[in-house]
C-alpha positions in Angstrom: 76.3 117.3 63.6 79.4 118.2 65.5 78.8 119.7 69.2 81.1 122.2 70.3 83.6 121.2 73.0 83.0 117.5 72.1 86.8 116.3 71.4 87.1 114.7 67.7 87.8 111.1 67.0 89.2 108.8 64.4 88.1 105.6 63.0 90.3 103.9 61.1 88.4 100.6 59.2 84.7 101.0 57.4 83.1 97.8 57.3 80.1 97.1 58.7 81.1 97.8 62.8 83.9 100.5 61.8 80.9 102.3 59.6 78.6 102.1 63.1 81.3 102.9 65.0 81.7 106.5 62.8 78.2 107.0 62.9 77.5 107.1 66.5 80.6 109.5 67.2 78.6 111.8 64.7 75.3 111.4 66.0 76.7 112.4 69.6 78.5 115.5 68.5 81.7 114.3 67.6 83.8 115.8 64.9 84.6 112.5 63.0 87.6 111.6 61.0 87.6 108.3 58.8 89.7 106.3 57.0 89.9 103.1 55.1 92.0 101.1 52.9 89.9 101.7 49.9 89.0 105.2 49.0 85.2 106.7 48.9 83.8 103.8 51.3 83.3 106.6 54.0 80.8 108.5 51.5 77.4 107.9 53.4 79.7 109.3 56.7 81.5 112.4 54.3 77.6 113.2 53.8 76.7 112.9 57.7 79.9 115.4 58.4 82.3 113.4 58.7 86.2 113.6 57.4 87.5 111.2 55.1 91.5 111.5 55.6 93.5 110.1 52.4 95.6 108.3 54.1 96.4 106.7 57.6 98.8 109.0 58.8 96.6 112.1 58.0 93.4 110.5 59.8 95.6 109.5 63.0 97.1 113.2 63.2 93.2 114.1 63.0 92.3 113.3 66.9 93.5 112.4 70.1 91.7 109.5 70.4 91.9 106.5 66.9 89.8 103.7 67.1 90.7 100.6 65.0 88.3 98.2 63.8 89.6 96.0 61.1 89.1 92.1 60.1 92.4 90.8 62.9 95.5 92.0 63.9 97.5 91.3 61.0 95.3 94.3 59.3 96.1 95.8 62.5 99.4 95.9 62.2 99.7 96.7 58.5 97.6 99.6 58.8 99.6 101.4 61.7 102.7 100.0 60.7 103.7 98.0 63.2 106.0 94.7 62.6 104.2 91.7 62.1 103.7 89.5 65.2 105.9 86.7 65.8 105.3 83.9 64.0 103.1 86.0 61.5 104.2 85.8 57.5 105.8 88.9 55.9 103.2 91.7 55.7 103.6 91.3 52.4 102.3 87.8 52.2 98.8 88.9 54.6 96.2 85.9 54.0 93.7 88.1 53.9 95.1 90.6 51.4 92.6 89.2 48.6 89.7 89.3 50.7 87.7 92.8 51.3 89.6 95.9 50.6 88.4 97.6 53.5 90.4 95.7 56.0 94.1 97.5 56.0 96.8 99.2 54.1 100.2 97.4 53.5 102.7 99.3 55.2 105.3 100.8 52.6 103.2 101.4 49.7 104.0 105.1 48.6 101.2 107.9 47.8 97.5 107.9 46.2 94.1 107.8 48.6 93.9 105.0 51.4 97.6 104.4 51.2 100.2 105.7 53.7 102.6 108.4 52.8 105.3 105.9 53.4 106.8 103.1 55.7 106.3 104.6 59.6 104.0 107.2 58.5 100.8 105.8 60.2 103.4 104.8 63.7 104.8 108.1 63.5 101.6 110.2 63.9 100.5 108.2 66.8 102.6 109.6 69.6 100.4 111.9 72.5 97.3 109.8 70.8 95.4 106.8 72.5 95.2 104.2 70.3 91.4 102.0 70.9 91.9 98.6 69.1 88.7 97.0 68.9 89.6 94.6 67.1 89.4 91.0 67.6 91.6 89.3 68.9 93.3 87.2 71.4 94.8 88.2 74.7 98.5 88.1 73.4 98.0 89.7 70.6 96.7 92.9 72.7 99.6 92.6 75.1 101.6 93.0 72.1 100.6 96.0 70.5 100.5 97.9 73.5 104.2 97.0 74.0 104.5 98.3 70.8 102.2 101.3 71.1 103.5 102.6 74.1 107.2 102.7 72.6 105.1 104.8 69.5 104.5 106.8 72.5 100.7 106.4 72.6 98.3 105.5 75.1 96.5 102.3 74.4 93.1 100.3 75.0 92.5 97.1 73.9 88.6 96.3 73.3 85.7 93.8 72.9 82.5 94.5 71.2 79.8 92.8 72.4 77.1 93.9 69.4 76.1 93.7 65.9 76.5 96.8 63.9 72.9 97.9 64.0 73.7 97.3 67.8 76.0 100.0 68.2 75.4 103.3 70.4 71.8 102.0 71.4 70.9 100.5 74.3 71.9 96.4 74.9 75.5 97.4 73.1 78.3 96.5 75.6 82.0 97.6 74.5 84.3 95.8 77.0 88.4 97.8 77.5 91.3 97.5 79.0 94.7 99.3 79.4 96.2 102.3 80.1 94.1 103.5 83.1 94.8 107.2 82.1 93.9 106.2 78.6 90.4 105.6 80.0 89.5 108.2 82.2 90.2 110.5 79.4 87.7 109.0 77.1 85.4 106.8 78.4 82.6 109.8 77.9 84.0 109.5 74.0 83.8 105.9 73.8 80.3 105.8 75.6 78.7 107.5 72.6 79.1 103.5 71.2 77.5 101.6 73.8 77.9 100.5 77.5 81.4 100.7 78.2 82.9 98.6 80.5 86.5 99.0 81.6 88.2 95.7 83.0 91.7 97.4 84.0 95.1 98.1 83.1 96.2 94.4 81.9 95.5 95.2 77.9 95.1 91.2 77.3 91.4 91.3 80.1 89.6 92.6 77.6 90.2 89.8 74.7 90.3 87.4 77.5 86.6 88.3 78.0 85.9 88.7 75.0 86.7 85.6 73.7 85.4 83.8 76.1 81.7 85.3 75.7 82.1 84.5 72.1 83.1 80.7 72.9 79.6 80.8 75.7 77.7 82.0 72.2 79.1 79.5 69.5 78.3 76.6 72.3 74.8 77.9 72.3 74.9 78.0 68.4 76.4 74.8 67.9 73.6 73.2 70.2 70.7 74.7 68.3 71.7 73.9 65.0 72.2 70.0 66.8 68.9 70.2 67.5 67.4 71.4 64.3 69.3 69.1 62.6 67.7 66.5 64.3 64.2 68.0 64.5 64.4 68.4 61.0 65.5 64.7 60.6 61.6 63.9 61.0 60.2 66.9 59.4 59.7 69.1 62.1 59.6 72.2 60.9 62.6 74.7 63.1 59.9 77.6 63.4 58.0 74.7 65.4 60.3 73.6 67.3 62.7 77.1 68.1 60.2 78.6 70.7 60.6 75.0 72.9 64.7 75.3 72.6 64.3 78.8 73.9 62.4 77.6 76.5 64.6 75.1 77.5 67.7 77.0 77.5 66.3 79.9 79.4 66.0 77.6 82.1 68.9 76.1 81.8 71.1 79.1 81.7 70.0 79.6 85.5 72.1 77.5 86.7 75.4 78.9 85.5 75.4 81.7 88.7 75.7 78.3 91.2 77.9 76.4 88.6 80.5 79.5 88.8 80.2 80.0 92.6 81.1 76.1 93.0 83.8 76.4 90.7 85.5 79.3 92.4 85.1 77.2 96.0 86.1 74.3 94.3 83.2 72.3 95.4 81.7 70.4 93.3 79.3 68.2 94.6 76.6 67.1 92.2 73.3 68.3 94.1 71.0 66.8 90.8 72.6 65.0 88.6 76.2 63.7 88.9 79.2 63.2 86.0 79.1 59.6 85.4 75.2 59.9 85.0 75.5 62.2 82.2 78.0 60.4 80.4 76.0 57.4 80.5 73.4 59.7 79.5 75.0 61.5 76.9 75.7 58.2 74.7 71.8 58.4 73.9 72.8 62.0 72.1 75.2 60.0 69.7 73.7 57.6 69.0 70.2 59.0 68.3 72.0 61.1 66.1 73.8 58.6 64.1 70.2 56.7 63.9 68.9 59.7 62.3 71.4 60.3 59.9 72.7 64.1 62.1 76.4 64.1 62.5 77.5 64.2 65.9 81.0 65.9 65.2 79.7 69.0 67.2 78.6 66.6 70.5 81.5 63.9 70.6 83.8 66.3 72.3 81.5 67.2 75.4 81.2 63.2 75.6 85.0 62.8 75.6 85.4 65.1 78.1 82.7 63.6 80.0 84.3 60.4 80.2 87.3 62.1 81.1 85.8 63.3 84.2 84.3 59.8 85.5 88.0 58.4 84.5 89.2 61.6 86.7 87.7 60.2 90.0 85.3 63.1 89.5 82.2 60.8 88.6 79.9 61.8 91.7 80.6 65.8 90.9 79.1 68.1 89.0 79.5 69.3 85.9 81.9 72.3 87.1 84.5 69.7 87.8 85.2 69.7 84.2 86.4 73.0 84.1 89.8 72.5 85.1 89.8 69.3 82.6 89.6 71.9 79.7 93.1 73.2 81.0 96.1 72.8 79.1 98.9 74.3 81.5 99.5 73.2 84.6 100.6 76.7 85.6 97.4 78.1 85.7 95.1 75.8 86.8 93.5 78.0 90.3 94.6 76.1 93.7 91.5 75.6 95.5 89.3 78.6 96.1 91.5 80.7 93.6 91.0 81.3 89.7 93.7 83.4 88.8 94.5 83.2 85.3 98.0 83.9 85.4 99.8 86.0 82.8 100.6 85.3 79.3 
């Protein structure tokens, strides 16, 4: 169903996100370009009214706006033809080349459907477009290819998607951006069609920085429950049993970060409950039951190393938001007092 007046977009990638992605552009009007690697993956979309372009090049020239969703940003880069990133192999020699064929085009292949028309051919079509990379990827990697966009002579956005697939342009799906501030203005409305859209400001990198750092909130969450499971399970309890009391437990727990965060940023950190060097004696009952009951403990020892770091610190009678700083690897950008500013990469 296209709308009239609604501007088209492009989506280059079909795999699971890149197919939501195309589908909620056409369900709010959008005339809808796609493209991917392999040829005939957009046919559920082609039947919905959308485009599917042969080749990268022809689906970019489609639309002023091109959304990217592909497995990292080596497909990235292959697909657009842009150099590889420093330190990255040849484009030739991609790791993931083997893996699914929906991911990217190697740049320089010559003719037939989902290959480019020739070496440039995707790079060169992008000039007056906005390029939307979502992507993921790290902060660097974004700073990057907007360098390298921007000389293409497009706009670009660097984004985070904070969904699953079936997630996408429904209510609860949160699509974090950053970049070009004129980029934005011109198509939020577009790029709302996919979720909540939240725009973090010109600095490309904010919005893997944010990204990433949700994602690394999740898999802590994750790696705790399957702790616990593991050594529920180790006496038969059954994880349906046992789930609703973790949910529980971290529901109340996760009240706590608000006044963890707003004592980091004043840098005070004075334990009002339970101190550092109480939980590290504490936490030593977490390895060891686990070794008892046959659970590995690989996914706990490095919250109890940094624990013990802490109490080494001089930080023994603070909270646990003293530790932050501990997790920091340059000097450089660890925030003076009352400051968290990340610093540039």
């Amino acid at each position: 169903m296209n709308i009239d007046g609604r501007p088209p977009v492009t989506v280059i990638g079909l795999g699971a996100m890149g197919k939501a992605l195309a589908g909620a552009f056409l369900d709010n009007g959008h005339p809808t370009t796609v493209w991917n690697r392999t040829a005939g993956k957009g046919g559920k979309l082609v039947e919905r009214g959308a485009t599917e372009a042969a080749t990268a090049a022809e689906a970019i020239a489609a639309s002023p706006l091109v959304v990217v969703c592909v497995l990292d940003d080596a497909a990235v880069r292959a697909t657009l033809g842009a150099p590889a990133a420093p330190g990255a192999s040849d484009s030739a020699d991609i790791p993931h080349a083997p893996g699914p064929p929906d991911l990217a085009n190697t740049p320089g292949t010559t003719g037939g459907p989902g290959t480019s028309t020739g070496p440039g051919a995707a790079s060169e079509a992008l000039a007056g477009r906005t390029l939307v990379n979502l992507t993921n990827g790290t902060p660097r990697q974004a700073r990057e290819l907007a360098r390298w966009a921007s000389a293409q002579g497009a706009d670009y956005l660097d984004g985070g998607i904070m969904a699953v697939p079936p997630m996408i342009g429904r209510p609860g799906s949160l699509i974090l951006c950053s970049g070009s501030p004129r980029a934005f203005a011109a198509h939020e409305e577009t790029l709302s069609a996919t979720g909540t859209v939240s725009y973090l400001g010109e600095d490309a990198g904010r919005a893997a920085l944010y990204d990433i750092a949700l994602l690394s909130a999740m898999y802590g969450m994750f790696g705790g429950f399957l702790q616990a499971v593991a050594l529920a399970g180790s006496e038969k309890v059954p994880a349906t049993e046992f789930t609703p009391m973790v949910v529980s437990w971290l529901n109340a727990m996760i009240t706590s970060l608000p006044e963890m965060a707003k004592a980091y940023d004043a840098n005070d950190h004075s334990a009002t409950v339970s101190n550092l060097e109480m939980q590290a004696t504490g936490f030593v009952n977490l390895l060891e039951t686990g070794r008892d009951q046959g659970v590995g403990t690989e996914l706990l020892e490095p919250m109890g190393v940094l624990l013990n770091r802490g109490v080494a610190a001089g930080r023994g009678g603070d909270d646990l938001s003293a530790l932050i700083d501990l997790l920091r690897t340059d000097p450089a950008k660890v925030p003076d007092a009352g400051s968290n500013d990340l610093g540039s990469e």
